[in-house]
PyMOL Python script that loads the backbone (N, CA, C, O; Angstrom):
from pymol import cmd

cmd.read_pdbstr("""\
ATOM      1  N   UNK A   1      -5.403 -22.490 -25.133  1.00  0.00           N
ATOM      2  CA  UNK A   1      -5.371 -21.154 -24.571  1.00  0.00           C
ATOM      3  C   UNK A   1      -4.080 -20.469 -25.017  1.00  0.00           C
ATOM      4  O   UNK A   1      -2.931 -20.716 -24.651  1.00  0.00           O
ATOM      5  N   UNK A   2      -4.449 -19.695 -25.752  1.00  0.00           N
ATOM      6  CA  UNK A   2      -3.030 -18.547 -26.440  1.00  0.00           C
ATOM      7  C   UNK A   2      -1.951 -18.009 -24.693  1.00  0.00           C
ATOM      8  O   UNK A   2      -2.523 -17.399 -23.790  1.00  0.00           O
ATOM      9  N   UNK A   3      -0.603 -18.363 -24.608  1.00  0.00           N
ATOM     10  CA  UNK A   3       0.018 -16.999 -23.996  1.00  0.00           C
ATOM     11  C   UNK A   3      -0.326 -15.939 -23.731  1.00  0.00           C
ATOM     12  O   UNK A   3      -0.888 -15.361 -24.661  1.00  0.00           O
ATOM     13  N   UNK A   4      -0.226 -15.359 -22.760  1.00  0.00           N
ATOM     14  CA  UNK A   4      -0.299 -13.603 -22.292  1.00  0.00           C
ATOM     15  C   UNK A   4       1.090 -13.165 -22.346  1.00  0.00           C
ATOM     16  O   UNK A   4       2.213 -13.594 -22.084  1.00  0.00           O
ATOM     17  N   UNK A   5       0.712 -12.476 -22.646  1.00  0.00           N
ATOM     18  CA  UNK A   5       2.075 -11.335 -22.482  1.00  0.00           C
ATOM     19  C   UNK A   5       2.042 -10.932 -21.021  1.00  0.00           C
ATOM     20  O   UNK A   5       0.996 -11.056 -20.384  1.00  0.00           O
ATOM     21  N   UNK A   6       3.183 -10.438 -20.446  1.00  0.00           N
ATOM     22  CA  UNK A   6       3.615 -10.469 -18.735  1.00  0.00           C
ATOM     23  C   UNK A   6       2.786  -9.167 -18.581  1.00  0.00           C
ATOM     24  O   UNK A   6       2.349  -9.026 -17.439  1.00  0.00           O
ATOM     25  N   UNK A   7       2.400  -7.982 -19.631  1.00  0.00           N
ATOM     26  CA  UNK A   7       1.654  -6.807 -19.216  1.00  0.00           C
ATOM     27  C   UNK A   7       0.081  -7.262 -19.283  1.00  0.00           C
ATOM     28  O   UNK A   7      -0.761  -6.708 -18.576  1.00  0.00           O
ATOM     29  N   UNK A   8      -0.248  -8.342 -20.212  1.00  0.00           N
ATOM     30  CA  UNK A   8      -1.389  -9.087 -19.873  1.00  0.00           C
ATOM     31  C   UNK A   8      -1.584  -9.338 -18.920  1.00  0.00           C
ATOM     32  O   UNK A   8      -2.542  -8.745 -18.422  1.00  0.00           O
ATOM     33  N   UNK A   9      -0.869 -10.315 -18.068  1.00  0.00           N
ATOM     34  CA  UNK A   9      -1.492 -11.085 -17.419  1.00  0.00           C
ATOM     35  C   UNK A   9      -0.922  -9.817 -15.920  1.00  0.00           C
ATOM     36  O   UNK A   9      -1.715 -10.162 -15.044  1.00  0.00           O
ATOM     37  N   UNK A  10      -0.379  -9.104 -15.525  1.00  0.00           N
ATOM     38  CA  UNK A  10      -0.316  -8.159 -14.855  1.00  0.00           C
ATOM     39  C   UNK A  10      -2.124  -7.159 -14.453  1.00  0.00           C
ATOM     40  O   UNK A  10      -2.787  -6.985 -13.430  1.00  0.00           O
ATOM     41  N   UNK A  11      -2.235  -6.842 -15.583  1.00  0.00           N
ATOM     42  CA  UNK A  11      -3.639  -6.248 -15.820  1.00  0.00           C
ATOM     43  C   UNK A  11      -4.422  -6.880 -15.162  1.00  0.00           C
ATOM     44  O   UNK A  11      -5.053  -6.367 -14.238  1.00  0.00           O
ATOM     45  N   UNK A  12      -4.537  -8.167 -15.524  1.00  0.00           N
ATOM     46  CA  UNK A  12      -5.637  -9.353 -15.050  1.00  0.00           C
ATOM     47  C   UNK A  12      -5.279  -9.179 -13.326  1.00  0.00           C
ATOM     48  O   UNK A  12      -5.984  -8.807 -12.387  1.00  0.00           O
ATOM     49  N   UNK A  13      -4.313  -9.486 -13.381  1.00  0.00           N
ATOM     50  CA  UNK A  13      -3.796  -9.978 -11.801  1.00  0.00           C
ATOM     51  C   UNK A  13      -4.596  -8.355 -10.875  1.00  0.00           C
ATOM     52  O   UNK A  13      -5.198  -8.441  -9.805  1.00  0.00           O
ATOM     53  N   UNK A  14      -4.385  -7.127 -11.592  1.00  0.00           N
ATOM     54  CA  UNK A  14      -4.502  -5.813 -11.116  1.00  0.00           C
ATOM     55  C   UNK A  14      -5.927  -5.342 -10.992  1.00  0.00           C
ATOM     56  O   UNK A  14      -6.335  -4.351 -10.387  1.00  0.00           O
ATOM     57  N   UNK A  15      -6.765  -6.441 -11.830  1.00  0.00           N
ATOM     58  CA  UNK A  15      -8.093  -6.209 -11.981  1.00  0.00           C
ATOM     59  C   UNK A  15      -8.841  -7.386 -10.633  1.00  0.00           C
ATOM     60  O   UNK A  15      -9.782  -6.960  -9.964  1.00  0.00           O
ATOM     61  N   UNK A  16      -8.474  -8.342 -10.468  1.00  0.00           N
ATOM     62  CA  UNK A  16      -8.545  -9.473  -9.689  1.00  0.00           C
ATOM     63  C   UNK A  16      -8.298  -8.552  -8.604  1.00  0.00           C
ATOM     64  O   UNK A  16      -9.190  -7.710  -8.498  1.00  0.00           O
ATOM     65  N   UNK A  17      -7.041  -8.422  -7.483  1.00  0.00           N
ATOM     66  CA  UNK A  17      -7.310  -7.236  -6.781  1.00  0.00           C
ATOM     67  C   UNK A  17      -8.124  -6.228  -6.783  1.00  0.00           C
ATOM     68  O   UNK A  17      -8.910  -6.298  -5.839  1.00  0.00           O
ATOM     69  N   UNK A  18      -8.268  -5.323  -7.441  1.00  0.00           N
ATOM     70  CA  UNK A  18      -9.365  -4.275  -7.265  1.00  0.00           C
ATOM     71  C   UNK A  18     -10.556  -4.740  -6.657  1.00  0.00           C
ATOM     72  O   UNK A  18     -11.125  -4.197  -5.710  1.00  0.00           O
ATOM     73  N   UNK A  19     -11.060  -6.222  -7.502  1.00  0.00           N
ATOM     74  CA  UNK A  19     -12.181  -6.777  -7.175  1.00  0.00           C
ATOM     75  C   UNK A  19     -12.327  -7.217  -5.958  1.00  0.00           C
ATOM     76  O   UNK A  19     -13.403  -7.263  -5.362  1.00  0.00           O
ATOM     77  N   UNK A  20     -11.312  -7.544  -5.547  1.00  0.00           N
ATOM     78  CA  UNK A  20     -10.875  -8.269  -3.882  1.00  0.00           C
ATOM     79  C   UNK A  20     -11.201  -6.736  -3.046  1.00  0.00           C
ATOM     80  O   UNK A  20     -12.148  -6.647  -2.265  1.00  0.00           O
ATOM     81  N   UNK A  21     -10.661  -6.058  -3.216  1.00  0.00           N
ATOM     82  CA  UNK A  21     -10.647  -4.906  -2.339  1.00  0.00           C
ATOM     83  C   UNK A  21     -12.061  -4.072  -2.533  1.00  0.00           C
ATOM     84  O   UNK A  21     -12.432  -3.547  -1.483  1.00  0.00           O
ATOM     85  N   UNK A  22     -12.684  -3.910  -3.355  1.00  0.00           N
ATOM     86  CA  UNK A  22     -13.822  -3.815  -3.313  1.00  0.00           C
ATOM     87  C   UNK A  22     -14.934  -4.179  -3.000  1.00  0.00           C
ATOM     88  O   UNK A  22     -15.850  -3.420  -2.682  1.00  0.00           O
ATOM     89  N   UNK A  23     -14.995  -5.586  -3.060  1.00  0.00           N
ATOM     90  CA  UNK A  23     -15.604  -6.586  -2.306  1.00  0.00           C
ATOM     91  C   UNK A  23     -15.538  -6.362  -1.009  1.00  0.00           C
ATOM     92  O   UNK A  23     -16.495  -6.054  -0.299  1.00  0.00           O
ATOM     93  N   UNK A  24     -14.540  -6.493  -0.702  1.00  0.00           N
ATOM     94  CA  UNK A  24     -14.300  -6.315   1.333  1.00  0.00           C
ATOM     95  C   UNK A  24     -14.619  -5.414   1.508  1.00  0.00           C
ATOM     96  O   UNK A  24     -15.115  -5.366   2.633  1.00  0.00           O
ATOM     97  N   UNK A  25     -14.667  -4.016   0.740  1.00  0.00           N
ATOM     98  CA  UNK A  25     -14.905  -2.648   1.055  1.00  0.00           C
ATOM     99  C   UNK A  25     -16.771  -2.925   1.629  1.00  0.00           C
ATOM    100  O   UNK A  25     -17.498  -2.920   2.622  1.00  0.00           O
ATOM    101  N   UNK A  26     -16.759  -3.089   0.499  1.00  0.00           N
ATOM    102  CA  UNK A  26     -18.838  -3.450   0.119  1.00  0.00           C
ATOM    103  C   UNK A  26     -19.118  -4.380   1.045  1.00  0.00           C
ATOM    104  O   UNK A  26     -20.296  -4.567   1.351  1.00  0.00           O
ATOM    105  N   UNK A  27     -17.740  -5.373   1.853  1.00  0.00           N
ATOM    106  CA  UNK A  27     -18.743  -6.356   2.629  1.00  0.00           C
ATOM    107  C   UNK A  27     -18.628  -5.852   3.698  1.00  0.00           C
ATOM    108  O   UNK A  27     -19.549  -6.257   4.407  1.00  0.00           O
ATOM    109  N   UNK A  28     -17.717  -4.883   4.449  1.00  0.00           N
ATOM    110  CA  UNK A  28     -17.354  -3.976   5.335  1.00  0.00           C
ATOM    111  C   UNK A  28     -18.735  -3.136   5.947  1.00  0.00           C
ATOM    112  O   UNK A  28     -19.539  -3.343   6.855  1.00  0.00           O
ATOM    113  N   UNK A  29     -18.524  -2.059   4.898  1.00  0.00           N
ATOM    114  CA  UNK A  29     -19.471  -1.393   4.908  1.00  0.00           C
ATOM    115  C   UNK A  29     -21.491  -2.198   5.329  1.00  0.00           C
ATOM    116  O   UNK A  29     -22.395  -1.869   6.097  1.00  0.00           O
ATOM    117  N   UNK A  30     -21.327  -3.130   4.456  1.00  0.00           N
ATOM    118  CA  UNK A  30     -22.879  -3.379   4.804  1.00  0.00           C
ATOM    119  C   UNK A  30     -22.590  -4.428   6.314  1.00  0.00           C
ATOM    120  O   UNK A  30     -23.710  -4.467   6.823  1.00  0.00           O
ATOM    121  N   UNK A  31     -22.045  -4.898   6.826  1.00  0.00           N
ATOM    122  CA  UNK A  31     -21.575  -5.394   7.985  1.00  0.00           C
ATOM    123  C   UNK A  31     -21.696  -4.512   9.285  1.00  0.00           C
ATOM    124  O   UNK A  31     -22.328  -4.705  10.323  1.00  0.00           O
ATOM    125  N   UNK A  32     -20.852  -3.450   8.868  1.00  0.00           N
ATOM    126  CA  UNK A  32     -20.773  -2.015   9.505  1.00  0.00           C
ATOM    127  C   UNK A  32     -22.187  -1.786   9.916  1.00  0.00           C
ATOM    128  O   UNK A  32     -22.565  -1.806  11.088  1.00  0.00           O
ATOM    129  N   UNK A  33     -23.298  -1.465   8.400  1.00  0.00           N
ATOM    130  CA  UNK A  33     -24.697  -1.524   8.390  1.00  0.00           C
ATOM    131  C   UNK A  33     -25.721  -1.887   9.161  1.00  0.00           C
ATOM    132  O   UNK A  33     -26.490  -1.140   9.765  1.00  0.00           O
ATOM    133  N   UNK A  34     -25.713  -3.412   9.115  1.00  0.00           N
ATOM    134  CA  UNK A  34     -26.769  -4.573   9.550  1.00  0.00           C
ATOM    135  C   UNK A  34     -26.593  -4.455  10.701  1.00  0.00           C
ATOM    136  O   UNK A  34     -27.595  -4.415  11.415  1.00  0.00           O
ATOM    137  N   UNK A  35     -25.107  -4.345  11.387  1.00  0.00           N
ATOM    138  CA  UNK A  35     -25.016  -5.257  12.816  1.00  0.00           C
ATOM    139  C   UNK A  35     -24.802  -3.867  13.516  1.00  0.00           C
ATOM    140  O   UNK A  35     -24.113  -3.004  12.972  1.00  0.00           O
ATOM    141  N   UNK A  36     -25.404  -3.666  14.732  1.00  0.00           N
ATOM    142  CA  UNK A  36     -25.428  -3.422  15.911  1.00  0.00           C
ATOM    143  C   UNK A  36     -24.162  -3.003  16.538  1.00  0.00           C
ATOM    144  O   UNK A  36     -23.377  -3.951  16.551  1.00  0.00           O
ATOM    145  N   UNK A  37     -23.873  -2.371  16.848  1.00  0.00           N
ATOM    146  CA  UNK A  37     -22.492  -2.230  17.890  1.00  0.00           C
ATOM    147  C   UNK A  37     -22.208  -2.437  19.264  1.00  0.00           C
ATOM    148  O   UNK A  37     -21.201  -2.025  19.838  1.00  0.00           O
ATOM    149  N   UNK A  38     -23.181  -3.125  19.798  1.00  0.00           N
ATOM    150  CA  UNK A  38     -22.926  -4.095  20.962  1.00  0.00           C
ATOM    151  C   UNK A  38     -23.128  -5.692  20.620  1.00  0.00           C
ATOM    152  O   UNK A  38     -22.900  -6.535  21.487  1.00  0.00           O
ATOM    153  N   UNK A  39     -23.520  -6.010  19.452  1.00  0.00           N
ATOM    154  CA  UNK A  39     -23.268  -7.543  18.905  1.00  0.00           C
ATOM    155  C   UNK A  39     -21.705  -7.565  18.864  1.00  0.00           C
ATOM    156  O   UNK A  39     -20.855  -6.799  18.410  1.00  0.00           O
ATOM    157  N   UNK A  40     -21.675  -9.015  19.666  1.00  0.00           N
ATOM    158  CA  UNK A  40     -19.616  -8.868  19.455  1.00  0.00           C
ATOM    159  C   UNK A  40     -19.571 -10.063  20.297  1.00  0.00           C
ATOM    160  O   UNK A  40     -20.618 -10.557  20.716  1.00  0.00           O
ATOM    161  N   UNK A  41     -17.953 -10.762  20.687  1.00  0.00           N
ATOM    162  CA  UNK A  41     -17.424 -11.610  21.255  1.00  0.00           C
ATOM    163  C   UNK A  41     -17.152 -10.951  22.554  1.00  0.00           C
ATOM    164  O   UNK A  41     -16.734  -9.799  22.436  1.00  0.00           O
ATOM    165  N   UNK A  42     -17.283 -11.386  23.743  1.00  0.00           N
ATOM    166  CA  UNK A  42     -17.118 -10.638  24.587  1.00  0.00           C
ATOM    167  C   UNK A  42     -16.027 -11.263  25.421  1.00  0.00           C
ATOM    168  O   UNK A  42     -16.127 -12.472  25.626  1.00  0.00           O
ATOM    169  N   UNK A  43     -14.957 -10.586  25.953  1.00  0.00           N
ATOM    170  CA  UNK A  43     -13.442 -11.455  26.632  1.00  0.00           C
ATOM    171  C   UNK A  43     -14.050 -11.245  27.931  1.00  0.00           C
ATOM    172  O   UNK A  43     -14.729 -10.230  28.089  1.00  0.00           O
ATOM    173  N   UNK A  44     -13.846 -12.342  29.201  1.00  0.00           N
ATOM    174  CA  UNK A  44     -13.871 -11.640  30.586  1.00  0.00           C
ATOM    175  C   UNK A  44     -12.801 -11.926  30.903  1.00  0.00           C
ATOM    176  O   UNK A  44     -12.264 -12.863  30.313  1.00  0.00           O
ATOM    177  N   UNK A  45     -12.189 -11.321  31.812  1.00  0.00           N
ATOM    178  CA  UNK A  45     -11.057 -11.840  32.486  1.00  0.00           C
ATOM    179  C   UNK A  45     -11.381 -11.418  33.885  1.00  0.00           C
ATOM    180  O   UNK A  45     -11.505 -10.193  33.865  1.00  0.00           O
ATOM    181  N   UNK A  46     -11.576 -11.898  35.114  1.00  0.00           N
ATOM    182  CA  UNK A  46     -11.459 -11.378  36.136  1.00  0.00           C
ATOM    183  C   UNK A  46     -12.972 -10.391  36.114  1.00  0.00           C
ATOM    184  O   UNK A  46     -13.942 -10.542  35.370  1.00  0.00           O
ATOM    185  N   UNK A  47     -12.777  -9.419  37.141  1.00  0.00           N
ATOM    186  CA  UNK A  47     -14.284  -8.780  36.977  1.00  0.00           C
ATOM    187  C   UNK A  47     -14.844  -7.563  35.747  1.00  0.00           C
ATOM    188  O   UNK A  47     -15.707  -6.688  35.823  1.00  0.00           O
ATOM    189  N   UNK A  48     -13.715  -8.067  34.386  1.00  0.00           N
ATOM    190  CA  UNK A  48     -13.801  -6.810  33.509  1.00  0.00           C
ATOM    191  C   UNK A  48     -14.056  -7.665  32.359  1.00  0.00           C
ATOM    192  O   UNK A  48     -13.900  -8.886  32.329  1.00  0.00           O
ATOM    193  N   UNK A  49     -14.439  -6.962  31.472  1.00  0.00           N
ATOM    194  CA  UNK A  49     -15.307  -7.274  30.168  1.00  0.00           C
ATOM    195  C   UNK A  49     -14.400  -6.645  28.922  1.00  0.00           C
ATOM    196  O   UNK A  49     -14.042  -5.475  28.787  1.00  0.00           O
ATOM    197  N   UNK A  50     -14.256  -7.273  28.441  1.00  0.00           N
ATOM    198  CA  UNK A  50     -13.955  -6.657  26.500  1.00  0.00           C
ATOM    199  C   UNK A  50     -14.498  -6.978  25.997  1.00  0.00           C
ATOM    200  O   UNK A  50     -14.624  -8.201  26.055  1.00  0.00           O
ATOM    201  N   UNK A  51     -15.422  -6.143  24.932  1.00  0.00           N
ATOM    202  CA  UNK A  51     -16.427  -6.712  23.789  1.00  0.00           C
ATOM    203  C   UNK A  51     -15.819  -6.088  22.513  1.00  0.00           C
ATOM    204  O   UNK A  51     -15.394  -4.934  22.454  1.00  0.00           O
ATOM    205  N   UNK A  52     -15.826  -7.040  21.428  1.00  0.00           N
ATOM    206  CA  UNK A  52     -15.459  -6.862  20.152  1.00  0.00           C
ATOM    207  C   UNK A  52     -16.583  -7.093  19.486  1.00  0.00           C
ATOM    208  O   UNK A  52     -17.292  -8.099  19.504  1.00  0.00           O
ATOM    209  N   UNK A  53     -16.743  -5.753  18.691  1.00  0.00           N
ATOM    210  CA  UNK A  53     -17.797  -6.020  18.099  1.00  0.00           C
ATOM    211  C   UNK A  53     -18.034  -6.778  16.629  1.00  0.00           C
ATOM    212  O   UNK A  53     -17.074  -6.603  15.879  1.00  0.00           O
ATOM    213  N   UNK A  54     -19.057  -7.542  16.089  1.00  0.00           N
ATOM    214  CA  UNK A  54     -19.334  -8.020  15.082  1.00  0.00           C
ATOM    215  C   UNK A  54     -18.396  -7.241  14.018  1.00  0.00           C
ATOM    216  O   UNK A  54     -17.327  -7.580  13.511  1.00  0.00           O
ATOM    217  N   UNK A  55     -19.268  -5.947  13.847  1.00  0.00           N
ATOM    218  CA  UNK A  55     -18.825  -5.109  12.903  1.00  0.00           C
ATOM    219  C   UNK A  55     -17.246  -4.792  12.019  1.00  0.00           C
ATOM    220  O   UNK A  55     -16.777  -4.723  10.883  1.00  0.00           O
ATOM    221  N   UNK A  56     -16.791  -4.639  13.805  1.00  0.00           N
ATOM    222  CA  UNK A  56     -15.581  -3.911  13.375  1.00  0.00           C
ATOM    223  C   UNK A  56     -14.907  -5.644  13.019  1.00  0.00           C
ATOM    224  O   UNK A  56     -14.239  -5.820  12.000  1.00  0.00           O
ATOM    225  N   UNK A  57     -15.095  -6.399  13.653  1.00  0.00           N
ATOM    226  CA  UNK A  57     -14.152  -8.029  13.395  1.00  0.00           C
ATOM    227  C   UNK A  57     -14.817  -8.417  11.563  1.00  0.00           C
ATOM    228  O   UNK A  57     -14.377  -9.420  11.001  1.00  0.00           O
ATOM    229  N   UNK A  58     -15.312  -7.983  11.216  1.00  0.00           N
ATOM    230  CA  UNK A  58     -16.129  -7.867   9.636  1.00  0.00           C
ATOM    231  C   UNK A  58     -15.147  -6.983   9.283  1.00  0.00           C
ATOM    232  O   UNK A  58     -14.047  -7.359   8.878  1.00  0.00           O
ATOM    233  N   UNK A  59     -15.431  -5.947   9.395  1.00  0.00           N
ATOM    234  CA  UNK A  59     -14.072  -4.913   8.708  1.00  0.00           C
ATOM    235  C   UNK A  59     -13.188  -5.403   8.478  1.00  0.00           C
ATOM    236  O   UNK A  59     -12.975  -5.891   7.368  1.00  0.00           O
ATOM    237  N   UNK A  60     -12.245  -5.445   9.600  1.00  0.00           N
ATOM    238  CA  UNK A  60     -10.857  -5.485   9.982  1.00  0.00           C
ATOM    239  C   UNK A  60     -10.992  -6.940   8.918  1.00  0.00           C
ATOM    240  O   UNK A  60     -10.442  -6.631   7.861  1.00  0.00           O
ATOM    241  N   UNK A  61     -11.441  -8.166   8.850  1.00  0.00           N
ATOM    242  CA  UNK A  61     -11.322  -9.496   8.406  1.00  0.00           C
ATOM    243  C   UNK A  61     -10.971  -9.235   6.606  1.00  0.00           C
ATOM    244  O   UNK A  61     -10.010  -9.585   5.922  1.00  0.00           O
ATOM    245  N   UNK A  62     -12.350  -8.396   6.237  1.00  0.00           N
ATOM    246  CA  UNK A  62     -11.980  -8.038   4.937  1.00  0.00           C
ATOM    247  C   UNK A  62     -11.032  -7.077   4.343  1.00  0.00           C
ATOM    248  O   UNK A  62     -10.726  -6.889   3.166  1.00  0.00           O
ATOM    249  N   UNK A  63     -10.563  -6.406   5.643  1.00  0.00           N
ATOM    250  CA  UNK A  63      -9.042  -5.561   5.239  1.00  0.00           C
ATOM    251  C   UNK A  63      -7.848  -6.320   4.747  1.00  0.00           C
ATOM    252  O   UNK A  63      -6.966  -6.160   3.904  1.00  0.00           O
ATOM    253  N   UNK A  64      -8.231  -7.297   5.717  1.00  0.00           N
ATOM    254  CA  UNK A  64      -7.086  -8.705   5.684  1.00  0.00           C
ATOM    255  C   UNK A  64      -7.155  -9.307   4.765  1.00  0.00           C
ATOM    256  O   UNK A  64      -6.277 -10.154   4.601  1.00  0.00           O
ATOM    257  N   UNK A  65      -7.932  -9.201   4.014  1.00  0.00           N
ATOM    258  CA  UNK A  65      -8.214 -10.743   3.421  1.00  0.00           C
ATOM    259  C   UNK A  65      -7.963  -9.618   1.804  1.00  0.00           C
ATOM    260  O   UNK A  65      -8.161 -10.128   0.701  1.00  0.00           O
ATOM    261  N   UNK A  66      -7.608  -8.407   1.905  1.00  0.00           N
ATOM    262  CA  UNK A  66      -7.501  -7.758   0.630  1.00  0.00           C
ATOM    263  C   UNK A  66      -6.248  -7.399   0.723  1.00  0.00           C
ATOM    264  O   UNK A  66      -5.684  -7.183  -0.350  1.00  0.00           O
ATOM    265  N   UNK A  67      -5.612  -7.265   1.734  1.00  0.00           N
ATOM    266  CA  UNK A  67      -4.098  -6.988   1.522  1.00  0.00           C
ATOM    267  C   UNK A  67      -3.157  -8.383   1.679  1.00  0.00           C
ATOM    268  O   UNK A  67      -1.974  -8.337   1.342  1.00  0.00           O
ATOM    269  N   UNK A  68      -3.700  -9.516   2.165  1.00  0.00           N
ATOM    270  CA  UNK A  68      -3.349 -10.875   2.083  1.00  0.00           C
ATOM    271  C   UNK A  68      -2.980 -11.106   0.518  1.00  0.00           C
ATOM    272  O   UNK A  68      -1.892 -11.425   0.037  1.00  0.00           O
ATOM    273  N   UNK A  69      -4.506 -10.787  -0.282  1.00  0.00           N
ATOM    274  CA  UNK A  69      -4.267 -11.127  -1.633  1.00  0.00           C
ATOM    275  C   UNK A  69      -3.120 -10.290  -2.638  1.00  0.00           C
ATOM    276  O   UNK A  69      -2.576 -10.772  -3.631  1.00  0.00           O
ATOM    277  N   UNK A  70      -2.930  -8.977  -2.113  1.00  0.00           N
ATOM    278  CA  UNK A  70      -2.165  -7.559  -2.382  1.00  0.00           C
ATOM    279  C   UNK A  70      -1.098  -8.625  -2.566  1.00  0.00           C
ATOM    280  O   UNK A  70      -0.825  -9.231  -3.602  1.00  0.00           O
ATOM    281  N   UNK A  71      -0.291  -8.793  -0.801  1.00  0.00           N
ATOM    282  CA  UNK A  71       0.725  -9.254  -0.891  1.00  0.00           C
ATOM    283  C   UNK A  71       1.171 -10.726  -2.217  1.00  0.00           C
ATOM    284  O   UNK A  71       2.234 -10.806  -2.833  1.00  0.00           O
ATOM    285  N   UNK A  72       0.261 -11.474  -2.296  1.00  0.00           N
ATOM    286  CA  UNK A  72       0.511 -12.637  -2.583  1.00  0.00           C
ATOM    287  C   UNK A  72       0.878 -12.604  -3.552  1.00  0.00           C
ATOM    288  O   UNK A  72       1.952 -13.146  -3.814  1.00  0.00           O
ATOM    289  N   UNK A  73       0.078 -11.897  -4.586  1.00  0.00           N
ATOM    290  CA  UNK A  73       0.218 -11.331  -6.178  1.00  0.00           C
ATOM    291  C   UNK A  73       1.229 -10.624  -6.321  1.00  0.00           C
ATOM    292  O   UNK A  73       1.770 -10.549  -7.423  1.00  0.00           O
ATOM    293  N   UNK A  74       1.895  -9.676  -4.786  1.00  0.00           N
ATOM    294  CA  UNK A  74       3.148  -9.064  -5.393  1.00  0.00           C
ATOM    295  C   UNK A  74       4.594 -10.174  -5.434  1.00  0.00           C
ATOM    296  O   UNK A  74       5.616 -10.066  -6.113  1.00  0.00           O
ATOM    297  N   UNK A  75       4.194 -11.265  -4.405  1.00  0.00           N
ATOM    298  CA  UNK A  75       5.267 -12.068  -4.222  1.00  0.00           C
ATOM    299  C   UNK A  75       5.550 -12.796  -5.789  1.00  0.00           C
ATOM    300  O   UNK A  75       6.481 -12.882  -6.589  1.00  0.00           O
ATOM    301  N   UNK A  76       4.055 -13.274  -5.666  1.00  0.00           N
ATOM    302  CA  UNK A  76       4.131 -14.179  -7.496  1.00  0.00           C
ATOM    303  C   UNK A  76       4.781 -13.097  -8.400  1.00  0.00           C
ATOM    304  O   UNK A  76       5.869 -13.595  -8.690  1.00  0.00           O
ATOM    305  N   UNK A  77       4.729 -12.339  -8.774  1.00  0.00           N
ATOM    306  CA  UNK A  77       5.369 -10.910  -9.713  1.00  0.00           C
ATOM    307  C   UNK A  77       6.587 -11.188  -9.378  1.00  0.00           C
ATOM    308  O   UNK A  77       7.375 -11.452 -10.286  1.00  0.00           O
ATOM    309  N   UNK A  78       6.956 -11.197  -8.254  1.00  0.00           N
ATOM    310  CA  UNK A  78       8.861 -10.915  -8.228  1.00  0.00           C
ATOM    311  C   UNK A  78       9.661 -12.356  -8.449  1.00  0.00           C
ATOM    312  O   UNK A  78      10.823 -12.582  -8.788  1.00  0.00           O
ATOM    313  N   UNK A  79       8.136 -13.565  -7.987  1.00  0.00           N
ATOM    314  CA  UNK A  79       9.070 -14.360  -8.391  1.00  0.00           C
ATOM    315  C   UNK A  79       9.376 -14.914  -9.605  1.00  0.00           C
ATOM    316  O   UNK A  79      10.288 -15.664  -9.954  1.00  0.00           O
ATOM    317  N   UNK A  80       8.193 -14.271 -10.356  1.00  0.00           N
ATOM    318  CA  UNK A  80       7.814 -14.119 -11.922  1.00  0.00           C
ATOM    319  C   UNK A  80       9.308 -13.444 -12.852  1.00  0.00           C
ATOM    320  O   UNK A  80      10.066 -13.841 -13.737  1.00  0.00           O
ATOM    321  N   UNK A  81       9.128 -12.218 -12.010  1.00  0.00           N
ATOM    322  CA  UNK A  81      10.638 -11.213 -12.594  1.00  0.00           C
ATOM    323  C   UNK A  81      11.809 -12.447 -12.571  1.00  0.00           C
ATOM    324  O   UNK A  81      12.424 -12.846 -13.559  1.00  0.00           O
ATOM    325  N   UNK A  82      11.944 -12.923 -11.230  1.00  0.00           N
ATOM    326  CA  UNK A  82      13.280 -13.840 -11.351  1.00  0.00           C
ATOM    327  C   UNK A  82      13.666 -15.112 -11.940  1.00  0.00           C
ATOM    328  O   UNK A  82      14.783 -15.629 -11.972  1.00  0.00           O
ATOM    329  N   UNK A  83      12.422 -15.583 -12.457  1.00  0.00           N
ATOM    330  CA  UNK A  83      12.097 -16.427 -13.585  1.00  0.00           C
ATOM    331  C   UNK A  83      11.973 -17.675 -12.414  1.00  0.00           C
ATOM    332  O   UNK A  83      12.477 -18.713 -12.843  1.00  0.00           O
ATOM    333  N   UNK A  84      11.458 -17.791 -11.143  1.00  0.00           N
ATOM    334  CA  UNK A  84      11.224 -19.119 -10.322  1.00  0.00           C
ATOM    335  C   UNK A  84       9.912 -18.952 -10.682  1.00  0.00           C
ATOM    336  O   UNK A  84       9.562 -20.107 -10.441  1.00  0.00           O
ATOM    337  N   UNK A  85       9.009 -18.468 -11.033  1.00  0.00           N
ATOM    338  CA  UNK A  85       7.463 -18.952 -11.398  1.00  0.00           C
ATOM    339  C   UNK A  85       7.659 -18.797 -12.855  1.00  0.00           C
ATOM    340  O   UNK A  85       8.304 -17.925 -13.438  1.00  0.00           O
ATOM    341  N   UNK A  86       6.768 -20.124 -13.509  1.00  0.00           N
ATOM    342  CA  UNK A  86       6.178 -19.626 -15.126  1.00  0.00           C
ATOM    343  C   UNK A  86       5.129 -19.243 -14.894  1.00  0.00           C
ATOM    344  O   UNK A  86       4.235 -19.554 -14.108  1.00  0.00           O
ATOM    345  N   UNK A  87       5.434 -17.744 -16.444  1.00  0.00           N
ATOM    346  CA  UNK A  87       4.478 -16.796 -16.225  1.00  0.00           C
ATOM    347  C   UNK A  87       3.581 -17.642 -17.717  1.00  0.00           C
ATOM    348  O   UNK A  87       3.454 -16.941 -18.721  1.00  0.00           O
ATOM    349  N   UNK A  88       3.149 -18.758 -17.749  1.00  0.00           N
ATOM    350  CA  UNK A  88       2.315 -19.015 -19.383  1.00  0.00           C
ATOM    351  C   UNK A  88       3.431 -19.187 -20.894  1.00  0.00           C
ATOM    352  O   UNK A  88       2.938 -19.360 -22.009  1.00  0.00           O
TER     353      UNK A  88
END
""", "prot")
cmd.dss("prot")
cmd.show_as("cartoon", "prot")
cmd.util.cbc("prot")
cmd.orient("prot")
């Protein structure tokens, strides 16, 4: 496998995200879709109720799970810049 160049493998890394965040977007959205808005986990405490719904815990999960990856890739980059990761 040939070397990348650091604007190579940047691209890649920038395209890998997009895909992450798009994904969650698309799994969001049809989540949002399918499920119901009284499907959910429901908290009691005492004589009161909290319900979380399916939906929004789908959302919110794939928000996470796209800025999780955001962060991670920016950490590898800086530690890339400071030469503690090899970049290839």
């Amino acid at each position: 496998m040939p070397s990348q160049t650091v604007i190579a493998q940047t691209l890649i890394l920038a395209f890998r995200i997009a895909f992450v965040w798009a994904g969650g977007i698309f799994l969001a959205v049809a989540i949002r879709a399918l499920l119901p808005d009284h499907f959910g986990l429901g908290f009691h405490y005492h004589d009161q109720a909290f319900v979380v719904s399916f939906n929004r815990l789908g959302f919110w999960t794939c928000i996470w799970a796209a800025v999780t990856v955001t962060i991670l890739v920016v950490i590898r980059a800086m530690l890339a810049d400071f030469g503690a990761v090899a970049t290839q």
